[in-house]
N, C-alpha and C positions, 0 to 999 in steps of 0.2 A: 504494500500500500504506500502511495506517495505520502511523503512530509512537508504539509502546507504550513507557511510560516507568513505570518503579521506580523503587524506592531502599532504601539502608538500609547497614548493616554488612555483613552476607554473612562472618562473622568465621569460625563454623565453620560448613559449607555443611550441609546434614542434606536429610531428602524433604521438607519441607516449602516450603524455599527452591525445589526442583527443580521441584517441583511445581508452583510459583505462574509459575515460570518457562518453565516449559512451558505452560503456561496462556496466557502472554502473547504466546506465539511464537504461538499459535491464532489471535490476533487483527491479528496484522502483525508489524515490525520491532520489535524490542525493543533499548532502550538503557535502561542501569542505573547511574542513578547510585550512587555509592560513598562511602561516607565516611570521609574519610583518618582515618589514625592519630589526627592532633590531636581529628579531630572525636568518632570513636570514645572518647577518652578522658574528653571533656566530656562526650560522654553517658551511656557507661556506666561512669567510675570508673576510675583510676589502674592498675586491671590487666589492662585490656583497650586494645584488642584482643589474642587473642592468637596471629593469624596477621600477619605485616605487610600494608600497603596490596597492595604490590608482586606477595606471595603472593595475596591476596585476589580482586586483578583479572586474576591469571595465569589460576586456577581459572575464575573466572567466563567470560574471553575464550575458556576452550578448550569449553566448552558448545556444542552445537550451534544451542540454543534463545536465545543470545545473540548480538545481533549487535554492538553496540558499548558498551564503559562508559568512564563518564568517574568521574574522581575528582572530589570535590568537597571543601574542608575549613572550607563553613559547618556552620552548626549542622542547618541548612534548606537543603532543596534550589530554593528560591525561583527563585534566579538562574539555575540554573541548566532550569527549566523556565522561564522566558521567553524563553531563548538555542533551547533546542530544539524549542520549542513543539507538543508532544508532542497527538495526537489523542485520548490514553485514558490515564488515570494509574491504574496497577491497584494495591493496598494490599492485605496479608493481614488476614484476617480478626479478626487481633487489635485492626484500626483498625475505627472507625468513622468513615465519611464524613464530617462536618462536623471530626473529627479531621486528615485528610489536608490535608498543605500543597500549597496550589492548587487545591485544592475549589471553590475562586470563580471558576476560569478555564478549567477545564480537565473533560472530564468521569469522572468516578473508577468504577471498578467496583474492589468490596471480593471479591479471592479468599476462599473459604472455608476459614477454619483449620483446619488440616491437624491434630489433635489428637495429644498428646505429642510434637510437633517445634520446641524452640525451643532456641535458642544456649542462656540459661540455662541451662535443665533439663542440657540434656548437661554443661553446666560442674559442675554442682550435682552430676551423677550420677557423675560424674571425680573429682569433689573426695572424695566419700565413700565411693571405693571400694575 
């Protein structure tokens, strides 16, 4: 069975996450990498995340379309796809290919963005409501 490999925040879960994730289960074992608290905050700013690591990989482990996540707290999940060495690295479609890290070693299928589904927006739509 192939080894499907993500990543990302997964900070608040929405269909669009679901989606991409079910998407992956279509095509074999799925593991997701996660990015810690530390990492989440380098990238997206001092008030994020705002579920913890903890909560984050709870949600995602009780999915049935997931089978294993690992935290990781680089910037990039580099290291951690050469430790896993994953058959298919799938990206939402917010990414483009030559965007995706491992794109040189790995081969990427870009899921199709699921439109109005992103951590953002939902933050943005909370904040002003």
């Amino acid at each position: 069975m192939s080894v499907i490999f993500t990543n990302g925040c997964f900070d608040i879960l929405h269909r669009g996450h679901v989606e991409m994730l079910n998407y992956c289960k279509s095509l074999g074992r799925v593991v997701v990498g996660l990015n810690s608290d530390n990492s989440v905050k380098r990238l997206k700013g001092k008030n994020r995340p705002i579920n913890s690591q903890d909560d984050r990989k709870y949600i995602l482990e009780s999915l049935t379309c997931v089978d294993k996540v690992i935290v990781f707290d680089e910037d990039t999940p580099i290291s951690l796809l050469k430790l896993i060495n994953p058959d298919i690295i799938v990206k939402g479609g917010d990414y483009e290919e030559k965007e995706v890290i491992g794109q040189n070693l790995f081969k990427v299928i870009i899921f199709d963005y699921v439109e109005g589904y992103s951590t953002t927006s939902t933050i943005q739509h909370i904040s002003n409501w």
